[in-house]
Structure formats: structure tokens, C-alpha cells
N, C-alpha and C positions, 0 to 999 in steps of 0.2 A: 559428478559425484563418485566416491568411491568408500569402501567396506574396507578395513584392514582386520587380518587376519589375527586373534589372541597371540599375547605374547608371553605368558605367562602362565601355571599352573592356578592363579589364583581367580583366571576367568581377561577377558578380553579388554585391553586399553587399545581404544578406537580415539583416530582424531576423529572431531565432529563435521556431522556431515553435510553437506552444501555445493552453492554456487563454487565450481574452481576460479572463476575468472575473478572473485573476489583476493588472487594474491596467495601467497604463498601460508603455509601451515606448517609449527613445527611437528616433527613425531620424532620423539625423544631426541639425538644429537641432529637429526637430518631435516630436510627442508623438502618437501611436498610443493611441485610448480605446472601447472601445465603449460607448455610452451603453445604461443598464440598458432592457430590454425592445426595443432596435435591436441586438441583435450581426448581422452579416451570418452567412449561411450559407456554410459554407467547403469550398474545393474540394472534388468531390466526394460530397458530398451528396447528399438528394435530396429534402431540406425547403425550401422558398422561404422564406426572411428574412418576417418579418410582424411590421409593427408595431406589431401591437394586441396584440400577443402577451405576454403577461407584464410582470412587471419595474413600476416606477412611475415612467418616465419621463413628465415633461408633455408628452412633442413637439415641443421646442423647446430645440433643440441649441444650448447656450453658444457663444455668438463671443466670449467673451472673450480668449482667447487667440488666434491667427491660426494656421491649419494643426493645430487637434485635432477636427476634426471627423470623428468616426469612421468608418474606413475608408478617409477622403479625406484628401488633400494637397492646402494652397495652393501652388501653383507659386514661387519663385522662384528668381534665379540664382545661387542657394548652393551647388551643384557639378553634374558634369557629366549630364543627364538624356538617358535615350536614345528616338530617334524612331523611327515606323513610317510610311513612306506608306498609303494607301488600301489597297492592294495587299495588302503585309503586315500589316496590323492584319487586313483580311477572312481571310486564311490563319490568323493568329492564333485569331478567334473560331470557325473550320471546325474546327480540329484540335482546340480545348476541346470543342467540341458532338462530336466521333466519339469523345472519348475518355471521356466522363462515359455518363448514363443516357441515353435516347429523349426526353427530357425536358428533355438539359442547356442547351438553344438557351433553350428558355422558362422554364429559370430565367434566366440569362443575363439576361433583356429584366426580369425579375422583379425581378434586383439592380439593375439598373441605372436602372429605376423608383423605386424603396427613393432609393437616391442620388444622385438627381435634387430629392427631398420630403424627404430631409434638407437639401442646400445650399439648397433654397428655403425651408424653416423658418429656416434658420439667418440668410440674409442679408437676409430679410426679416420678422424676426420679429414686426413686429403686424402685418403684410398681412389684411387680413378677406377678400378676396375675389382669387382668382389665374384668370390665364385660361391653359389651354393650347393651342396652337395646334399641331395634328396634320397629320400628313404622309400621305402613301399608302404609305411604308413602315415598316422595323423602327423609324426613329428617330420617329416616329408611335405605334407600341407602347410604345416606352420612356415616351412623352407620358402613353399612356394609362395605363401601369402608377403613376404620378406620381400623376395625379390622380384615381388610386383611392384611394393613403396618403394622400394632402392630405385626400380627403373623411374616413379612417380619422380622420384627427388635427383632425377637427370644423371643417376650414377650408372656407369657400365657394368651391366648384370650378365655373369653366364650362370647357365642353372645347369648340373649332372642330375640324373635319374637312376637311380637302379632299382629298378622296377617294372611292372606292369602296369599299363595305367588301364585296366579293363580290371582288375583286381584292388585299385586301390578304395578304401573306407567312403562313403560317402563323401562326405566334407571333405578330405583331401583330393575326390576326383574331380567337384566345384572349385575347388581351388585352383587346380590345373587348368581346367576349363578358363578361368578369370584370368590368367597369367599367360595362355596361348592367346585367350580374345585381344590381349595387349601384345601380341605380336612376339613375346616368346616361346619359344619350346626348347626343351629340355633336352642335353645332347648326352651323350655316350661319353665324353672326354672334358678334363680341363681345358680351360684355355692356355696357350702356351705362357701366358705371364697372368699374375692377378695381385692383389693386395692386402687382400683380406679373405681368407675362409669361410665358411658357415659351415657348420658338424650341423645338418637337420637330418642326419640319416636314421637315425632309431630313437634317441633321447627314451624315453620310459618303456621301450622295449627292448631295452639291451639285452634279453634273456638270450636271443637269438644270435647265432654264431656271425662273426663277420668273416663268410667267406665268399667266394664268389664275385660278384662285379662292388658289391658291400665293399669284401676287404679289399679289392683292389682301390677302391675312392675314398675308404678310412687310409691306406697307405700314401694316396695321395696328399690327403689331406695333411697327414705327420711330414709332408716331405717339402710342403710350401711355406709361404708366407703364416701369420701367427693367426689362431682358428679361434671363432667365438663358438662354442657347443649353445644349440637349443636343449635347454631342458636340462641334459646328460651329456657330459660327452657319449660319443656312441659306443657301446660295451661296458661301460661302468655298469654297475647292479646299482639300480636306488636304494636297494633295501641292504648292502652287507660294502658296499664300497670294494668288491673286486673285478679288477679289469679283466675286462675276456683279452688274448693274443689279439693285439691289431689296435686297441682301443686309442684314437689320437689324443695327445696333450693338448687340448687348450689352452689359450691365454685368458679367457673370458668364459666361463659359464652363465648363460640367463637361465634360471630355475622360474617354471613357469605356475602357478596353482599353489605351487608349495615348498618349500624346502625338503630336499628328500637325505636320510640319513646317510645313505653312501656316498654324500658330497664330501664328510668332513670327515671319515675313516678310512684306514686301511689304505688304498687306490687312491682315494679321492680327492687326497690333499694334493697331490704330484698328479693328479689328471685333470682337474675340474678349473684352475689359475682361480682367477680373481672369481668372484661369485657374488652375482647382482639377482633380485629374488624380481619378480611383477607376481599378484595376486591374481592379474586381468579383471579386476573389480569383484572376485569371486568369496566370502565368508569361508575359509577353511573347515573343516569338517575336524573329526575326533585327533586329537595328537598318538601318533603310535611311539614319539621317543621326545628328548627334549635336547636343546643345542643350551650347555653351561652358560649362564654370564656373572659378571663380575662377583664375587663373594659382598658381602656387607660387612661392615665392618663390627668384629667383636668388639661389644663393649667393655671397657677399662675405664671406669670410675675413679677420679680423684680419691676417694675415701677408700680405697683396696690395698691388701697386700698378697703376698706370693700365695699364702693359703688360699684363697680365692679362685687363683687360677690352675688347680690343680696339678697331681704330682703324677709326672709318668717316668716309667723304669723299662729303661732297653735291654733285652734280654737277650745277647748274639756274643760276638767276637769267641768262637775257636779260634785255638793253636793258627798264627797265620792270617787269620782273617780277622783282629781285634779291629780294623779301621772300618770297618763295612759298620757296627756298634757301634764306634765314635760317632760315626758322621752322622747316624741318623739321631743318637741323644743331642745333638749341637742341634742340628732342625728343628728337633722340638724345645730345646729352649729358645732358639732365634723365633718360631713358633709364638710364644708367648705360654707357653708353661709354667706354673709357678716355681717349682721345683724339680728336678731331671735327676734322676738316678742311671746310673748304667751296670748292668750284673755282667761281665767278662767271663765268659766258658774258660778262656787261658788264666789258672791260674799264675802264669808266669807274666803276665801283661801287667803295665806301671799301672798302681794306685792314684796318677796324676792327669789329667788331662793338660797340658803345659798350654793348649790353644784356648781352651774352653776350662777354665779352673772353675767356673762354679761348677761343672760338672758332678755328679758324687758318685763315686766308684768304690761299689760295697760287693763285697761276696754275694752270690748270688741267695745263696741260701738265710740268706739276711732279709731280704727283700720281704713283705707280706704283701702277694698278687690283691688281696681282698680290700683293699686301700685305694691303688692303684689303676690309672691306666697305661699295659702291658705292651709294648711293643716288642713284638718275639719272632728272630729266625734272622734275622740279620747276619748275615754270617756264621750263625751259629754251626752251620755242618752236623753230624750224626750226633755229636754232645747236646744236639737241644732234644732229642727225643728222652732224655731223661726225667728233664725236669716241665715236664710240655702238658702231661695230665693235670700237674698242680696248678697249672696256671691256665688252661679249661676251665677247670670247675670253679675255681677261686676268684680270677682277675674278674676288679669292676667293670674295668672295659677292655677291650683287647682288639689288639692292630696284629692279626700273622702273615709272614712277610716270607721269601725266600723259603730258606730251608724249614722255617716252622711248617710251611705248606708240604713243602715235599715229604715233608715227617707224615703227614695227614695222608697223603698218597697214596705210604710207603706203609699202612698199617692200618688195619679197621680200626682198633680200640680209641686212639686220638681222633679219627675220623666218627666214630660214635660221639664222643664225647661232644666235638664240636658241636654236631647235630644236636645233642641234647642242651648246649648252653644258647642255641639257636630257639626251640622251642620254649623255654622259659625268658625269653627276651633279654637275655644279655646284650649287651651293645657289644659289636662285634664287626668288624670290617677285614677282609681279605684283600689282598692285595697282588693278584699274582702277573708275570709276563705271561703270554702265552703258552710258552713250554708248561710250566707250572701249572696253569690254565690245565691243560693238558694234560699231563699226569693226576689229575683231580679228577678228573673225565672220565680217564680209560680212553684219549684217544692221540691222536696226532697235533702237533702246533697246527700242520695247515687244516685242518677239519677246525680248530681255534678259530682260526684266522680268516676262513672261509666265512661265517656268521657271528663276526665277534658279538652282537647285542645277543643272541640266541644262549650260545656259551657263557658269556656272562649272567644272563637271567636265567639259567638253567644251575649253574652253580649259587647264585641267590639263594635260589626254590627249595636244592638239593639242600644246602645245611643253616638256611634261617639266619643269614647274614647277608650283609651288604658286601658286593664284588666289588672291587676295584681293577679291572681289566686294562693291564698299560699296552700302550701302544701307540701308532699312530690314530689317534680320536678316541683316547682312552674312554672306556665305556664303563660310567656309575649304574651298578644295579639292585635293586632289593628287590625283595619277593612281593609280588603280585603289585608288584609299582611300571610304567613303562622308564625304559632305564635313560639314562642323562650320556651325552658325549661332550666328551671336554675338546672346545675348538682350540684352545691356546698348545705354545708347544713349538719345536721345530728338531731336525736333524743332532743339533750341536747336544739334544739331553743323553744322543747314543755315547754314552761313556761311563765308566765304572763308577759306581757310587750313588747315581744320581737316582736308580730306584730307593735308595737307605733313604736318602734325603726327604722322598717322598714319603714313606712311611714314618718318619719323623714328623713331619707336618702335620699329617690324619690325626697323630696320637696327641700332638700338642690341643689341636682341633676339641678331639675328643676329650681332653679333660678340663679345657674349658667350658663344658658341656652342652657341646653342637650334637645333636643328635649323627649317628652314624652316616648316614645317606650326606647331610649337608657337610659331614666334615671331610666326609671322600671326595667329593664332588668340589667342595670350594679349594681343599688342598692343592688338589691335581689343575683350578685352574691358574691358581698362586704358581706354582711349580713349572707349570707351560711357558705363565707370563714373563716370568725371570728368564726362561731363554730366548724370549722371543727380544728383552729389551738389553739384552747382554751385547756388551760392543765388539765390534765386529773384530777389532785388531786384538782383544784377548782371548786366550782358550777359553774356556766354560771348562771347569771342574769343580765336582760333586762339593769341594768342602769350600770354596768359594760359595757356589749357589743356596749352599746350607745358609747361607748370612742373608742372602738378595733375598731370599722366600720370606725372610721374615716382615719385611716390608711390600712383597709382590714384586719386585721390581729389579731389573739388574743392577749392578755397581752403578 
């Protein structure tokens, strides 16, 4: 039997519960199996999973399919998946261990061993020889609970230790114990050849430095064969996705209890490889953030016209920079906008869009904000601090972007203003990189970058808008909400133009009338997804992908 953990803001879609051996279960695109003689032990219990146990499985869990490996889920961004910090995943595991047997903690370390020696059968199935690399705590145990089933399923196991084992947690000293009574102990060195890694050195205590015999077996570890991380890789933060010096790249991350937010930002993407989740039969506890999925699709009605889908006007292009304002009014009518205005700061800039002719290129002072949703700062440079208070007080909705931000920065009066169009519920969504982040602050990109959810939901709070925080695991936030990270995305959106683009979207979003929070949030993962299916043999550039966003999807 098994509990899966809510996946959604709207409360828990659970498959139903029962006999496993009755066959396979869908849960949304993936397939639920327990392989004969592996079924896990299920809540409550008070038998450990054991794989030598019955049944005529060979030990060597099919990857043919992707995401049936029993028990476990491959991660992807197929809908919305819910996060726990550090915090609440430890509350998570306290509350299962008081409410099970005196026992339930060390089964717990049991299961989560079991499925750690499944995903490492699975992704490496001729490996002859694995090495694990153990920690001084529970996620150490979990290492050792691993390479007791590896050695169970005839595979060649060395274990490292750095640690004391007079010092280790309860449960991981049992576990040690289990693992010498099978005639291993734990050395000091790698073996001179191996095939597979194991990172169980810290997993959810990365807070702590790897130095010492640590970083000497994290360096090892970066310097072998390709590493499955228990939990975390070791040094990544759960809770902000920054890697400490030393942190190894993984090929494989198993996230144990929970999905933890520093998988999918900052670090995490470039440390964590592929990422497969196991519950260990466990009910997750409160969500502290949420992982984006797919947006739904706006509706467009047969019986509609452009008046329907609202008019937004991009307010940017300074002397120099009119393209940064093209691109992003193209976005928002690829967007689905019903009409698209663009106001040019360069009065010298052509009255024609030649790429985007429906485009409408009016004097800015043309424009009535109070109509409109506003997308402002796109290039605009020190010319948008002019005209910036009237379209505070006035725009129906409003997207500020770039330099509109740094105006805000750069001046209390626009920075009041904000605030006050923030407490009368204006729809309003911010949009800044880090830097900008930053200058909003009062403080540095890497203090940004260091707690991107923090920063983001501190800038929410501070002016009564919805943050749009880009980066890598762009982070959606609003006040007094826990905030969204966008999984989609990759390296190829680092190029000019392609934040405009983004801001073009939101505003298209927004005057279709998505509320703020779901128009930042579905944008950015529209905007991720286009690089992600963009081909390989062409560049990505921002006025290309301005077209892809509109259908999600690259060329």
C-alpha cells in the first residue's frame, strides 16, 4: 500500500489505495508497479521491505519505460508538484516516527535504503562494482542501508565513512551495525576502480562545510565514474539551491520524503542531473513553495473578437534601445492580446513595425494607461522616469520591467507610488533579474541569489505585487502566498531580448484577465518551455522565441 503525497494547491489527488500485487496504477502520465519480491512496506507496518525476500525478481529494475520504477517517480514538469524546505520535510519525518512503532524512524532509514539500491540497479544496470560514500549522519545510514541490498543483489559494494561511528544518530549506528553483521565495514578510501557513486554524505544537511575527510570523498566523488546523490547532492542548500565549494554534480538525484526547493534553482539545476522523488510511503506534511506545471489553456471562444482579449501598450524603446519595446509588444500579441500598442521614448524610431505590422505605434502621450494593460521599462533608460507616475496611478494593469524598476530604485516618489497602487489592489506584477532584484533591496545580486524565494517574497510584501524573479528556477511570488518556481527553461534563454519577451507574455496574460500571480507564473513556464523544445542546430533569439511563446513551444 502506499499514500502519495498532494500535488496541487487545491488539496491531494491520491491513486487509490490497496493490494500492489493487484498490477499496475496510473498516477497522471506515469505507471505505479511493484516489482515481484521488492514491494515496499507500507504505512504502518512493522516489517522492513527486504529484498531477498521472496518473489523471482533478478534485482534489476526495467528502465524501459521512464517513471515505473516501483515506488518512485522520475521528476518532470507535467503538473504542478508540491515543495518542503529543510524545516518542513524534518517536521514531516518527526511526526511519521511519533505516530508509527519505536521502530518507525529505522524503518524509515530502511525504506529509503531499499530506494536508493533500486534507482541504482536501475540507472546502472551492468555496474559490477559501486562505491558509497557515507556521511556522519542519517543520510549516511540511508548510504549504509543501500549498500547492504547492493551487496543482497550480488553486486560489488565498497562503503567510505567519514565519520565516527560512536557519534552517529541512532538509526544510522543500527544501520552500520546491519551492514558490518553482513560482513562489510567501511574504509577510509575508494576502491581503486568502481562504477557507479553514491553522494549519502550529508543529503539534508548540507548546511555544514565539506571539508575535512568530507571534502576530500565529495572531491572524490566529482572525480569518478557518474554519482546518484541520496536526498541532495552533498552541499547543495534544500531550502535556496546554493552549492557550498566542493558540492559533486550528480547524474541522478533520489529526493527522499519530499521534493526540496533547492533542486530546481539557482545550483540545483547544474548539480542535482535527473531527479526521481520516493515518498517512502510517507503523507507529506504543509507545502513551504510550489514546483509550476503546465499553464491551462486560455479560453478563446468561437463567438469573440479582439475586444475581448484585451489591449496592452508597451511603454520602453529610448534613443538606441527601441528593439528591447518591439520585442516585447510582438510577445504580447503572439501572446494572445487583442490589440497591442507600443509608445517609443525615441521620438526618431519608424511609426512601422515592418515584422509585426498590426503592431500600433502611437506617441506615447496618446496612450490612456486607465484602459490598458501597461507594460513599462523595456528599454526605456532614464526617459521612462517621466512619464512612470502617470502610469502608477492610472494603468488598469501593469507589467514593470527593466529600467521601469530601476526608476523605482532610483527614487522614493515612483517607489511610494508603487506601494500605494499595491495596497488598493491594482493588478501588478514586477519582473526583475537579480541585479534589479537588488537595487529594490538595498542590497547585492549575490545576497539575491543567495535566498532567491526570500527576496522574492520580501519584495511581494514590501510593495503589494506579485514578483517575478528570473533566473535560473525563476521564482513567482505574492504577498502572504508561499511562492511558485518555474521548472522549465534552460542556458540558451542567456541572450539579449529574451527577458522583453517575457514581459510581453505576463502582459498579454494579464489582459486576458489571468489574475497576476497565475499570469507570471504560467508566462514564465510558456517562455522556459520554448527553450527547452527549441532545436538544437538553431540559435534561440529573443524575436524568434517572441513567436514560439505563443503557442508554448519552439519552432
Amino acid at each position: 500500500m502506499f499514500t502519495h503525497a498532494a500535488d496541487s494547491p487545491d488539496g491531494p489527488r491520491r491513486p487509490s489505495v490497496g493490494d500492489e500485487a493487484g498490477g499496475p496504477r496510473p498516477f497522471g502520465r506515469w505507471t505505479w508497479r511493484a516489482a515481484a519480491g521488492l514491494g515496499r512496506a507500507g504505512a504502518g507496518t512493522a516489517t522492513a521491505p527486504d529484498p531477498t525476500a521472496g518473489g523471482t525478481d533478478t534485482g534489476r529494475p526495467s528502465t524501459a519505460a521512464a517513471g515505473t520504477i516501483a515506488g518512485m517517480q522520475s521528476w518532470q514538469p507535467d503538473r504542478v508538484w508540491p515543495l518542503m524546505d529543510a524545516a518542513a520535510t524534518r517536521r514531516a519525518e518527526r511526526l511519521a516516527a511519533a505516530a508509527g512503532t519505536p521502530s518507525a524512524s529505522d524503518l524509515l532509514m530502511q525504506r529509503a535504503g531499499l530506494a536508493v539500491a533500486r534507482l541504482a540497479l536501475a540507472v546502472a544496470p551492468h555496474a559490477r562494482r559501486i562505491w558509497v560514500a557515507c556521511g556522519p549522519g542519517n543520510n549516511g545510514g540511508d548510504g549504509f542501508e543501500a549498500a547492504l541490498h547492493l551487496r543482497r543483489r550480488g553486486i560489488d559494494v565498497s562503503v567510505g565513512f567519514a565519520g565516527d561511528p560512536q557519534r552517529l544518530p541512532p538509526d544510522a549506528a543500527r544501520a552500520l551495525g546491519r551492514l558490518q553483521a553482513a560482513g562489510i565495514n567501511p574504509v577510509g578510501t575508494p576502491p581503486a576502480e568502481w562504477d557507479l557513486g553514491i553522494d549519502a554524505l550529508l543529503g539534508l544537511g548540507g548546511g555544514r562545510p565539506l571539508s575535512g575527510r568530507l571534502g576530500e570523498m565529495a572531491a572524490q566523488l566529482q572525480q569518478g565514474p557518474p554519482v546518484l546523490a541520496v536526498d541532495l547532492p552533498s552541499g547543495l542548500s534544500a531550502d535556496t539551491g546554493v552549492a557550498a565549494p566542493g558540492t559533486p554534480r550528480a547524474r541522478w538525484t533520489l529526493a527522499l520524503l519530499s521534493l526540496k526547493p533547492g533542486l530546481f534553482m539557482a545550483d540545483g539545476r547544474d548539480h542535482a542531473g535527473d531527479i526521481w522523488f520516493d515518498d517512502l510511503g510517507i503523507t507529506a506534511g504543509e507545502s513551504t513553495a510550489w514546483l509550476s506545471g503546465p499553464p491551462r489553456p486560455l479560453p478563446r471562444p468561437h463567438a469573440s473578437h479582439k475586444g475581448r482579449f484585451g489591449d496592452v501598450a508597451v511603454i520602453g524603446g529610448a534613443p538606441g534601445m527601441a528593439g528591447a519595446a518591439l520585442l516585447a509588444a510582438r510577445a504580447a500579441l503572439a501572446g494572445g492580446a487583442g490589440r497591442v500598442y507600443c509608445g517609443l521614448l525615441d521620438r526618431a524610431a519608424p511609426t512601422l513595425d515592418p515584422v509585426q505590422p498590426a503592431l500600433m505605434l502611437r506617441p506615447v502621450e496618446t496612450l490612456e494607461p486607465a484602459g490598458l494593460t501597461v507594460v513599462c521599462g523595456c528599454g526605456g533608460g532614464d526617459g521612462v522616469r517621466a512619464v512612470l507616475p502617470r502610469l502608477l496611478s492610472t494603468a488598469a494593469a501593469l507589467v514593470l520591467d527593466a529600467d521601469g524598476l530601476n526608476a523605482v530604485a532610483a527614487d522614493p516618489a515612483p517607489a511610494l507610488l508603487l506601494a500605494a497602487r499595491g495596497r488598493r489592489g491594482a493588478p501588478t506584477v514586477l519582473t526583475p533579474h537579480p541585479l534589479e532584484a537588488a537595487r529594490l533591496l538595498g542590497c547585492d545580486a549575490a545576497t539575491v541569489q543567495a535566498d532567491r524565494l526570500r527576496a522574492a517574497s520580501e519584495l511581494a510584501r514590501r510593495f503589494g505585487a506579485v514578483v517575478l524573479l528570473k533566473g535560473s528556477g525563476s521564482v513567482t511570488a505574492a504577498p502572504d502566498e508561499p511562492p511558485w518556481i518555474n521548472p522549465t527553461g534552460n542556458g540558451r534563454l542567456a541572450t539579449a531580448g529574451t527577458g522583453d519577451v517575457l514581459a510581453g507574455l505576463v502582459g498579454a496574460r494579464l489582459a486576458q484577465g489571468q489574475p497576476p500571480l497565475e499570469a507570471a507564473r504560467d508566462a514564465a513556464w510558456d517562455h522556459g518551455r520554448a527553450a527547452e523544445h527549441w532545436p538544437a542546430d538553431r540559435p534561440l533569439t529573443a524575436e524568434a522565441l517572441a513567436m514560439a511563446t505563443a503557442i508554448g513551444r519552439g519552432p
